[in-house]
C-alpha positions in Angstrom: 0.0 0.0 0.0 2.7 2.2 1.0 4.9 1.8 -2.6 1.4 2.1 -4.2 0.7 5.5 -3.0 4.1 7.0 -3.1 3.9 5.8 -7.2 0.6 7.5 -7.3 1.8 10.6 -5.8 5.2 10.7 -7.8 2.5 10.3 -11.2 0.8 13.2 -9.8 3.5 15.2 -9.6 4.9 14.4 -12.8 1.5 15.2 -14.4 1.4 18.5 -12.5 5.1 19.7 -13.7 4.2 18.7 -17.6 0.9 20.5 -17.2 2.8 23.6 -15.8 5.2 23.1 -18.5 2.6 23.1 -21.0 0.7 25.7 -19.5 4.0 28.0 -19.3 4.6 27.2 -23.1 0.8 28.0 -24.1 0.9 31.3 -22.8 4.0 32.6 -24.2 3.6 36.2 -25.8 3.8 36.2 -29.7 2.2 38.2 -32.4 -1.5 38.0 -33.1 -3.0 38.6 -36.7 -6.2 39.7 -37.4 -7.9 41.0 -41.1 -4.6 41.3 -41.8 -2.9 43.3 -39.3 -1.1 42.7 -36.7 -2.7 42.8 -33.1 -1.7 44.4 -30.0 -0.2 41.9 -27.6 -0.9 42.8 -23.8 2.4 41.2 -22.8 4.4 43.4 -25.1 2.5 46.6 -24.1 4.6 47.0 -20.5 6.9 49.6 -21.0 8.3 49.0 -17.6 9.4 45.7 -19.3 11.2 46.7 -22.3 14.6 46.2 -23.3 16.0 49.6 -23.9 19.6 49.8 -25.4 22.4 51.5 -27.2 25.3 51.0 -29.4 27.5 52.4 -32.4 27.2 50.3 -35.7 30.3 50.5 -37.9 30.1 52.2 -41.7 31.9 51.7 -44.6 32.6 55.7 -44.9 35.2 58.0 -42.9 33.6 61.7 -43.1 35.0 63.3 -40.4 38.6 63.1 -42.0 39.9 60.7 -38.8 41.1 58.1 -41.0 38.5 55.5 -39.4 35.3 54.1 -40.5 32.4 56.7 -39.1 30.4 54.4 -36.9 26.6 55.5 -36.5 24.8 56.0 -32.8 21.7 53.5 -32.5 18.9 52.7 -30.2 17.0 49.7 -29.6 13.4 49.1 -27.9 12.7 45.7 -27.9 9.8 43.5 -26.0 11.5 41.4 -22.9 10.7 38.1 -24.6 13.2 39.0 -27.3 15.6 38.1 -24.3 13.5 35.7 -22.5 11.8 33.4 -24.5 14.3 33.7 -27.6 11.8 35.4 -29.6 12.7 36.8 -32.7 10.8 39.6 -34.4 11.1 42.3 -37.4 12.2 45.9 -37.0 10.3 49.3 -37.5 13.5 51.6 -38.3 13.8 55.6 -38.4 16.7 57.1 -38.1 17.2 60.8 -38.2 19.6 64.6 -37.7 16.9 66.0 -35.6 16.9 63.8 -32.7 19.9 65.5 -31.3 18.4 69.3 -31.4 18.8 71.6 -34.0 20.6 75.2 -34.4 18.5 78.3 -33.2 16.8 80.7 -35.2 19.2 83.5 -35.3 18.6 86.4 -37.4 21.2 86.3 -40.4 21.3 82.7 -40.8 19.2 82.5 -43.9 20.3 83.6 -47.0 19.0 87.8 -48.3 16.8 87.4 -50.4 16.6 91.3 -51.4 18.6 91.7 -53.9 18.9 91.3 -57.8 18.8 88.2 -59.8 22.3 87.0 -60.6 23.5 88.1 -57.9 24.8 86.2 -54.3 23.1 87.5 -51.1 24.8 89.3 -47.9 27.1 86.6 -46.7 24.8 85.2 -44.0 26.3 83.9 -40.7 26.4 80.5 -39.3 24.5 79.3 -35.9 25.8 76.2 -33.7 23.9 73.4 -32.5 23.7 72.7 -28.7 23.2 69.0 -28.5 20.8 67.5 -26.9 19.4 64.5 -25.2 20.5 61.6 -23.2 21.3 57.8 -23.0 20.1 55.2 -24.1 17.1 57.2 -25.4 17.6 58.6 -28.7 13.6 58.8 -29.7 10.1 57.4 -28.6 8.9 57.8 -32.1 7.0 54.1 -33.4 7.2 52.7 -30.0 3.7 52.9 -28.6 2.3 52.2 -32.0 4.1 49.4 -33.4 6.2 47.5 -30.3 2.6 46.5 -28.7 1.9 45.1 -32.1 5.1 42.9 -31.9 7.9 45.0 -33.9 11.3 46.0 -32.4 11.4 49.5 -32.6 15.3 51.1 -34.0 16.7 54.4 -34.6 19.7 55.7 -35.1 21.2 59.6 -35.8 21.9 60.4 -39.0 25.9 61.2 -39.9 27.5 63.9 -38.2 24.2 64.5 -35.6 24.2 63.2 -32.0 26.1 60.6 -31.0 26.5 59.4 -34.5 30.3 60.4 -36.0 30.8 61.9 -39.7 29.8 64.7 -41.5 25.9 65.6 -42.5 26.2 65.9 -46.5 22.7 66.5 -46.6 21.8 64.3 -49.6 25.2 62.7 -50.1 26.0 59.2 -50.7 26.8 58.7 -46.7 23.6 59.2 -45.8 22.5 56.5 -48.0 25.0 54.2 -46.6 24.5 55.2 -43.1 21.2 53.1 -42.7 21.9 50.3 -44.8 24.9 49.8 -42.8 22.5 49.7 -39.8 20.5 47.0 -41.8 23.4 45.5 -42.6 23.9 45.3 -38.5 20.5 43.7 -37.6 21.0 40.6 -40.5 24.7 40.3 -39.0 27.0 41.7 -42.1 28.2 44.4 -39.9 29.8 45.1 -36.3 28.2 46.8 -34.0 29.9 48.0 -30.8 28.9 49.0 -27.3 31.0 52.1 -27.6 32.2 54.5 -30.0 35.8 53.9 -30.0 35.8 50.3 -28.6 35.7 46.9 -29.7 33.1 45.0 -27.7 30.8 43.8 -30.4 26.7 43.9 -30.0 24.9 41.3 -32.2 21.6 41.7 -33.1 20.7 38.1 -32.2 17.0 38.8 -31.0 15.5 39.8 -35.0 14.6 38.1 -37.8 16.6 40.5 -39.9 13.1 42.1 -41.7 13.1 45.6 -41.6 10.6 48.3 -42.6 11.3 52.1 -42.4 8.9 54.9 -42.0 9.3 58.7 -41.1 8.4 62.2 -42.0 10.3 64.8 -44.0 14.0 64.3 -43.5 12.8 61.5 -41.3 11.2 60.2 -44.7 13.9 60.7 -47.3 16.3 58.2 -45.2 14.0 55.2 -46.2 14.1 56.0 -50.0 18.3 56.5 -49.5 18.5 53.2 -47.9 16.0 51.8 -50.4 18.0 53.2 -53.0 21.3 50.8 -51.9 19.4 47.8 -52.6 20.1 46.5 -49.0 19.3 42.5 -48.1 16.9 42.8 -45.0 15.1 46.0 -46.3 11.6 44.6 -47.0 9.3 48.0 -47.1 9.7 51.5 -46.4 6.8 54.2 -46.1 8.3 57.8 -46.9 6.4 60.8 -45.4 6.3 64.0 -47.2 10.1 62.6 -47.9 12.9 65.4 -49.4 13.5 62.8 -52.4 15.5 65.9 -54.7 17.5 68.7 -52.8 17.5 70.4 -56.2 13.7 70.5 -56.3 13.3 71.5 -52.4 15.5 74.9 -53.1 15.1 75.3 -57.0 12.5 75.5 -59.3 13.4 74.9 -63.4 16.1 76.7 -62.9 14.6 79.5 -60.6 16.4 80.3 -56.9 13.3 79.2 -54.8 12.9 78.8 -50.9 10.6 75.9 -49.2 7.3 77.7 -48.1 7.9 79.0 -44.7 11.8 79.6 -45.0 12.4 82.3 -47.3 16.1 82.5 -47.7 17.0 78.7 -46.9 19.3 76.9 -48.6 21.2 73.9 -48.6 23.5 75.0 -46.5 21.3 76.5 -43.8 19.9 72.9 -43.5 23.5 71.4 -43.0 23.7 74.2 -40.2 20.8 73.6 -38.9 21.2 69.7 -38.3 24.8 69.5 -37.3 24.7 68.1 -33.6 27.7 66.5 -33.9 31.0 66.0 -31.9 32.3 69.5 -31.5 35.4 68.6 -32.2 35.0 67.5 -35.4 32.6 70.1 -36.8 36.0 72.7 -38.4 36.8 69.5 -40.5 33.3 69.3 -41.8 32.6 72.4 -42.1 35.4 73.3 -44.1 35.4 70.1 -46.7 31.3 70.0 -47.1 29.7 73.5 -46.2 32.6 75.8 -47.2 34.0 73.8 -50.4 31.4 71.1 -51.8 28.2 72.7 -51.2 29.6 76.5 -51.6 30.9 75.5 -55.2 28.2 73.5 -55.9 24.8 74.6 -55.1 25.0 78.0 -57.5 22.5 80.1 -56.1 23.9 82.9 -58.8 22.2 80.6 -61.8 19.9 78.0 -60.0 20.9 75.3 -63.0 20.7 72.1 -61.9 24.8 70.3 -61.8 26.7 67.6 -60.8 26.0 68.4 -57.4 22.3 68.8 -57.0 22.5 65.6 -60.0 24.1 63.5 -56.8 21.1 64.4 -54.4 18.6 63.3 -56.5 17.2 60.2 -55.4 15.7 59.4 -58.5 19.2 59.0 -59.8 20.2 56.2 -57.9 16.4 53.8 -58.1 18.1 51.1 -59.9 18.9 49.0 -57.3 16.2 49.2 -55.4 13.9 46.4 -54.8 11.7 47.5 -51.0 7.8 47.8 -51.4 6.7 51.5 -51.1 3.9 53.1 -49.7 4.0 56.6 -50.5 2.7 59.5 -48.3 2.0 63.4 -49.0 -0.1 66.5 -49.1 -1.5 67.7 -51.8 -1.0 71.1 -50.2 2.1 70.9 -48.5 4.2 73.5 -50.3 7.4 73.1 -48.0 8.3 69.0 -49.3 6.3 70.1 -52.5 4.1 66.5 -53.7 6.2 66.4 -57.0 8.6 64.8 -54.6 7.0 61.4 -53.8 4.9 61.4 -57.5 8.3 61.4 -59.2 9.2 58.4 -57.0 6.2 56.5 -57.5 6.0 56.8 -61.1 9.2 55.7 -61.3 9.1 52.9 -58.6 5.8 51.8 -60.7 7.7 52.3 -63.7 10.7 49.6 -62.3 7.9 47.3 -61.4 8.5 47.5 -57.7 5.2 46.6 -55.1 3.8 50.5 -54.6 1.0 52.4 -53.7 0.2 55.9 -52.7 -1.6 57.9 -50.2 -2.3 61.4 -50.6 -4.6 64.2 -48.3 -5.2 67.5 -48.8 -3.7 69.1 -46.1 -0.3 70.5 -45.4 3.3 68.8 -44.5 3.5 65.5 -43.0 0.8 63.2 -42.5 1.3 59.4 -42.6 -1.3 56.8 -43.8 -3.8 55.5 -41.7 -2.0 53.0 -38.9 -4.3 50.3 -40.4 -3.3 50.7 -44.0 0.3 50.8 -42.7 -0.3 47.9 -40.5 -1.4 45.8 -43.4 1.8 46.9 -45.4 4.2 45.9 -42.2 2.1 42.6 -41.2 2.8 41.5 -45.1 6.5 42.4 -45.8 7.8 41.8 -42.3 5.4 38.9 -41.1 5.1 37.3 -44.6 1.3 37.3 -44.0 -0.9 37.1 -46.9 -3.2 40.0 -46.2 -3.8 40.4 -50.0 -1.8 43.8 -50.2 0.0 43.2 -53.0 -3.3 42.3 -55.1 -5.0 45.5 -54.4 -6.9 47.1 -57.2 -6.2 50.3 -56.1 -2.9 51.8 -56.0 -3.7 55.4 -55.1 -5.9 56.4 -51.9 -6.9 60.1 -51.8 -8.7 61.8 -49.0 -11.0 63.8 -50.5 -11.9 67.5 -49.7 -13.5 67.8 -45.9 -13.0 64.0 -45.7 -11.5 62.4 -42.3 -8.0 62.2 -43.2 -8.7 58.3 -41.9 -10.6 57.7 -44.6 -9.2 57.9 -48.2 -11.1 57.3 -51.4 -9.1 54.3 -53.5 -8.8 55.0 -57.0 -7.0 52.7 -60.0 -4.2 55.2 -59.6 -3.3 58.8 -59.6 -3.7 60.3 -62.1 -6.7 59.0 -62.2 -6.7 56.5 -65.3 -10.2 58.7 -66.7 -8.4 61.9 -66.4 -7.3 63.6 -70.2 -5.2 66.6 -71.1 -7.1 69.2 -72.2 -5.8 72.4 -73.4 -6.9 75.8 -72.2 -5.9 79.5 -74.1 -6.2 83.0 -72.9 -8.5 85.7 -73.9 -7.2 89.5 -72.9 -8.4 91.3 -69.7 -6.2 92.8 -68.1 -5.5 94.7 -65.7 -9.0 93.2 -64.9 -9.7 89.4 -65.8 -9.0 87.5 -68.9 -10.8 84.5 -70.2 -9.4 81.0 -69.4 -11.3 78.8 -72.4 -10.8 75.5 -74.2 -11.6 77.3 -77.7 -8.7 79.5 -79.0 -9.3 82.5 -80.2 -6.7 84.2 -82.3 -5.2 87.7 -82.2 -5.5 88.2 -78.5 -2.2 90.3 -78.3 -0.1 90.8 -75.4 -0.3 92.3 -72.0 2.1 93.5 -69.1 2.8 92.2 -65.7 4.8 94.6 -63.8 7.2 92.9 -61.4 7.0 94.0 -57.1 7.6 91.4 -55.0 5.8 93.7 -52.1 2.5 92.0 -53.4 1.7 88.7 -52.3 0.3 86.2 -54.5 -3.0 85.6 -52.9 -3.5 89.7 -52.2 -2.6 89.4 -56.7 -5.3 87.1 -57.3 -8.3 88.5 -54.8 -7.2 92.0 -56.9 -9.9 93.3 -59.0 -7.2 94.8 -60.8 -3.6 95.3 -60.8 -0.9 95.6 -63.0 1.2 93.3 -60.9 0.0 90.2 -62.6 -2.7 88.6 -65.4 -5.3 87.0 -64.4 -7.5 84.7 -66.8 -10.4 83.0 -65.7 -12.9 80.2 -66.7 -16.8 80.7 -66.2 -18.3 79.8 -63.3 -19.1 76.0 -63.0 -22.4 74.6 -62.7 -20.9 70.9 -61.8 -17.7 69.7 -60.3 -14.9 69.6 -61.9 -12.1 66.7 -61.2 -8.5 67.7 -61.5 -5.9 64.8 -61.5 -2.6 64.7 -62.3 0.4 67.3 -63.4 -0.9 70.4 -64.8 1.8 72.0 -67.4 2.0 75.5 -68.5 3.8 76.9 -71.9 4.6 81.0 -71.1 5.7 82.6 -74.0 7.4 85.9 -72.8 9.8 89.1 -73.6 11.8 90.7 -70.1 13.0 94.2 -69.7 16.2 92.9 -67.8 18.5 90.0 -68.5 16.8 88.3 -66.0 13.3 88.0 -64.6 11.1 85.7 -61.7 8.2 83.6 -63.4 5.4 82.5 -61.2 2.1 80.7 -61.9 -0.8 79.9 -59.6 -3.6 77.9 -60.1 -6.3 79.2 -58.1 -10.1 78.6 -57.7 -12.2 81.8 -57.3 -14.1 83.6 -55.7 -11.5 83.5 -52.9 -12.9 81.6 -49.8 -13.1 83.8 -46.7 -14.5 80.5 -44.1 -11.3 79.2 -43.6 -12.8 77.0 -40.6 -15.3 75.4 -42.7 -12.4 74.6 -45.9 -9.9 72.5 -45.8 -8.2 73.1 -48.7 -7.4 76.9 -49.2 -8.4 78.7 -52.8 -4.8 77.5 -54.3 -4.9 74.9 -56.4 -1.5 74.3 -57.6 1.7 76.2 -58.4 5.1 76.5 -59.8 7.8 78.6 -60.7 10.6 78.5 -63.3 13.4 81.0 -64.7 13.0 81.9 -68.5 17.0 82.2 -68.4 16.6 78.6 -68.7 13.8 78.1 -70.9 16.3 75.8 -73.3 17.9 73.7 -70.7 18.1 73.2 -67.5 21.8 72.8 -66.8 22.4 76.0 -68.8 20.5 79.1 -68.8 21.3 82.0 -71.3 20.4 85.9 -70.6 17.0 87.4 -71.5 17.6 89.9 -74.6 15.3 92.7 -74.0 12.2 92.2 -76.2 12.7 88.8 -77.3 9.7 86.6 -76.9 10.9 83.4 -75.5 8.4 80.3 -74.9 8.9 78.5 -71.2 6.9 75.6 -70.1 7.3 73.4 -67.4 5.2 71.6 -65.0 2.7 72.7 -62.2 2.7 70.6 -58.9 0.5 67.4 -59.0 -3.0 67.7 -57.7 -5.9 65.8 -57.5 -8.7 68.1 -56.5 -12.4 68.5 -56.6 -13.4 72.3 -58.1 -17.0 72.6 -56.9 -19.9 74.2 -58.5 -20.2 77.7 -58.2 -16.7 78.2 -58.7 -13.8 79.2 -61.3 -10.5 77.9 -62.6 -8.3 81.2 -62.6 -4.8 81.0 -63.8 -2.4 83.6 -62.1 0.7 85.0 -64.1 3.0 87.2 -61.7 6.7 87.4 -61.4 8.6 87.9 -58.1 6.4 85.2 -55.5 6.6 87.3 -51.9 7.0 83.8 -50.2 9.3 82.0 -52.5 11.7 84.1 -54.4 14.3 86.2 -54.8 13.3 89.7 -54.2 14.9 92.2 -56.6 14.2 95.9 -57.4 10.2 96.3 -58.2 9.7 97.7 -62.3 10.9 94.6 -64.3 8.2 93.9 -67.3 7.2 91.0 -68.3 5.2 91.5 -72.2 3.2 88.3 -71.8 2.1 86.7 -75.7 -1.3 85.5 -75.0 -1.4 84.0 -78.5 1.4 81.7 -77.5 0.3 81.1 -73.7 -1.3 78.0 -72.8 -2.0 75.7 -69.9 -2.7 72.0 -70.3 -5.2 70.8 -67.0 -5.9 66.7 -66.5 -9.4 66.4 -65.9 -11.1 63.6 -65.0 -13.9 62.9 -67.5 -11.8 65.1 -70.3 -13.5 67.6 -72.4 -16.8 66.5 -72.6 -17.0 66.7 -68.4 -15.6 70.2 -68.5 -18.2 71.1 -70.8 -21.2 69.7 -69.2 -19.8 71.6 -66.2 -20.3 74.7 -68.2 -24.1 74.2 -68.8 -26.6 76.5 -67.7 -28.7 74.2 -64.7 -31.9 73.6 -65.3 
């Protein structure tokens, strides 16, 4: 009796450890999926629990002139099981030159704008950056959203900022290699280290070696540069509002143009305004990138485009990229202007890469809704078939007054039923012209006097003024759809050598309920320099009262032009906000005869003219 029970109670026992055992195994924490997306996971959402650390990952590039690779200063959130269950997950990566601080906004620091084309501005003078923040923290940005949801959560300073070593280039090839040599870290092709100058190794044995990258702005252009390197381990990125052509940030076809909001920036402003780095090293870079490369190279006498702005065009450098995209910008965000990301999609689409895009119609930034990123992640990074990659709709536009949550999808943008139709000019000035799809010969010319001390909007509420043309279609009686990249063909003569050219596409009357409007009365814009009205990498001086024909293209749209309103097309010359500011009196002798503007609209001619009919 006595063996019996102790066998019965040493069965018991046994049964009670393998059912603990099981029971410990059951409810170990891993990623839940559901419609698609990955869930959040209770166990991963203590913070208290989280494995927070730091470390330098080794580059491939010396940029501080030391003689020794530049090693790059990176931070690492990862969920405890990671450590103590041997859990491996994928990464969410942004790296960054902001998380450090940033220069203060002294007075000087910009570039003068007040002062004649052709000419260089007062010598403006350079602000230092205090650097901030502490360790092991370099940025809470992605955690809360995507670590719950069973992600590893990285970033790391861009060259030259923080704790990261180098030189910022802004644009250059280091700042292409500086992520991918973190990406190279986390699939174990490169050696990270617990210092900056040491040699204990880190290995990033905790991740599957699957990475997306997201981010806004600068934040957004280091996915596409790390993209653009064809990096193993770089699955998807999702660029926000991303700089993807330092060229087309500060120049327009050939035209000196500032970011709206910073008159006077410039290339170089930017590389002041970023570098955090070590103090130490800040004379070498300042004197081999600020004061040599990007002094000889960024010509803000000209504006052509060169060699240098040619090597900070990301477009340049696609061909080895192979990441899924999902695209993200504002229709109205005229600091990252959206010809940025649409000349990256169209050529991402064009390469046959996996892309879609996401536009709203508000201003800078603005990422896709966390679902329809979710579902992007969950696929590339998980491997889960959500159906992403079959989806019928490659564009999603929020539409005006919309929840910026809720985007319309659409076959693509432009909009597959949009058409070209071409518009001509009837005289009107100083009043308003016609804006019409019939030409009508013989219309003659008329005169926009340049003064920058008139703003763009104040040219186009103007019931007259000799500061601009103005040429207008009849009022609409049905919405009309624009979609795509409007292009304009200016044929023009110039009183001086050199002239501004600035064109607005605006929808009239001007609306005074801003809280009821999201969108504003401009539709789209651009500028351009008729110095370079026969190439871009050359421009030529203007002989006095020679008609010369410019066309370029308008920002991308995709707007809804309701009833009751007009299509006006705004003709000016120095833009207020944008542009050099020289001496008020240059003419402009506009040839309305050979002036015309070419508007994608959804529906094409025979929409635009049913929108013209009288209701019944």
């Amino acid at each position: 009796m006595k063996k019996r029970f102790q066998l019965n109670l040493l069965i018991a026992f046994l049964l009670l450890s393998f059912s603990f055992i099981n029971a410990q195994t059951a409810t170990k924490a891993v990623p839940i999926f559901e419609n698609g997306e990955a869930q959040i996971v209770p166990e991963f959402k203590d913070a208290e629990k989280w494995i927070r650390h730091d470390l330098w990952v080794e580059t491939t590039f010396d940029t501080d002139g030391d003689g020794k690779p530049d090693r790059m200063y990176v931070g690492v959130t990862r969920p405890s099981q990671t450590e103590t269950d041997g859990l491996k997950l994928p990464v969410i990566y942004e790296s960054s030159p902001y998380y450090s601080g940033v220069a203060p906004d002294l007075e000087g620091s910009f570039w003068n704008v007040n002062h004649e084309l052709g000419q260089m501005g007062k010598e403006r003078i350079h602000p230092e950056v205090v650097r901030t923040g502490k360790r092991p923290i370099i940025s809470n940005s992605q955690i809360a959203t995507w670590l719950p949801r069973g992600y590893i959560v990285v970033h790391s300073c861009s060259p030259g900022t923080g704790l990261s070593q180098g030189s910022p280039t802004v644009g250059g090839d280091n700042e292409s290699l500086a992520p991918k040599a973190v990406i190279d870290w986390l699939n174990g092709r490169a050696n990270g280290y617990t210092s900056p100058d040491g040699d204990e190794k880190v290995v990033a044995y905790w991740t599957t070696g699957k990475v997306g990258m997201t981010g806004t702005s600068y934040n957004g252009t280091i996915p596409l540069a790390a993209a653009t390197t064809g990096v193993e381990g770089l699955k998807v990125i999702i660029p926000v509002a991303p700089n993807t052509s330092y060229y087309h940030y500060y120049r327009s076809n050939g035209l000196v143009r500032s970011p709206g909001g910073y008159l006077g920036e410039d290339i170089d402003v930017l590389y002041d305004f970023i570098h955090s780095g070590d103090e130490s090293k800040r004379a070498y870079s300042n004197a081999t990138i600020r004061d040599t490369e990007m002094k000889n190279g960024m010509d803000r006498i000209t504006g052509d485009y060169n060699d240098f702005w040619a090597g900070r065009d990301y477009l340049n450098d696609m061909a080895p990229m192979k990441a899924a995209m999902l695209m993200s910008h504002g229709f109205n965000d005229w600091n990252v202007m959206p010809e940025h990301s649409y000349r990256i999609y169209k050529k991402a689409k064009e390469m046959g890469l996996e892309t879609s895009i996401y536009y709203h119609q508000y201003g800078h930034g603005g990422p896709p809704p966390v679902s329809m990123m979710n579902k992007w992640f969950t696929h590339y990074l998980f491997g889960i078939d959500n159906g992403i990659e079959k989806e019928t709709n490659k564009a999603w536009i929020v539409r005006e007054n919309d929840d910026i949550s809720k985007p319309t999808g659409y076959k693509d943008f432009p909009n597959p039923e949009a058409k070209p139709i071409p518009f001509y000019l009837t005289s009107g000035a100083p009043k308003a012209g016609g804006l019409s799809t019939k030409k009508t010969k013989k219309q003659g010319k008329e005169i926009v006097v340049d003064n920058y001390n008139f703003t763009g909007e104040s040219l186009a509420r103007a019931a007259t003024s000799p500061n601009r043309v103005l040429y207008v279609t009849p009022t609409f009686t049905k919405d009309v759809h624009i979609s795509g990249v409007p292009k304009i063909t200016v044929k023009l003569a110039s009183s001086k050598p050199a002239a501004n050219l600035s064109v607005w596409l605006v929808s009239l009357p001007w609306n005074e309920d801003s809280k009821t409007k999201i969108t504003d009365n401009i539709i789209t814009r651009g500028w351009a320099d008729p110095q370079n009205h026969r190439s871009l990498t050359e421009s030529e001086p203007l002989v006095k009262g020679k008609f010369y024909e410019v066309t370029f293209d308008l920002m991308p749209d995709d707007q809804i032009i309701k009833k009751g309103q007009q299509i006006g097309l705004l003709i000016f010359s120095s833009d207020k906000e944008y542009t050099l500011h020289p001496e008020p009196g240059t003419e402009l002798t506009i040839d309305l005869d050979g002036t015309s503007l070419i508007l994608p609209i959804v529906g094409g001619i025979e929409a635009f003219n049913e929108a013209l009919l009288k209701e019944n």
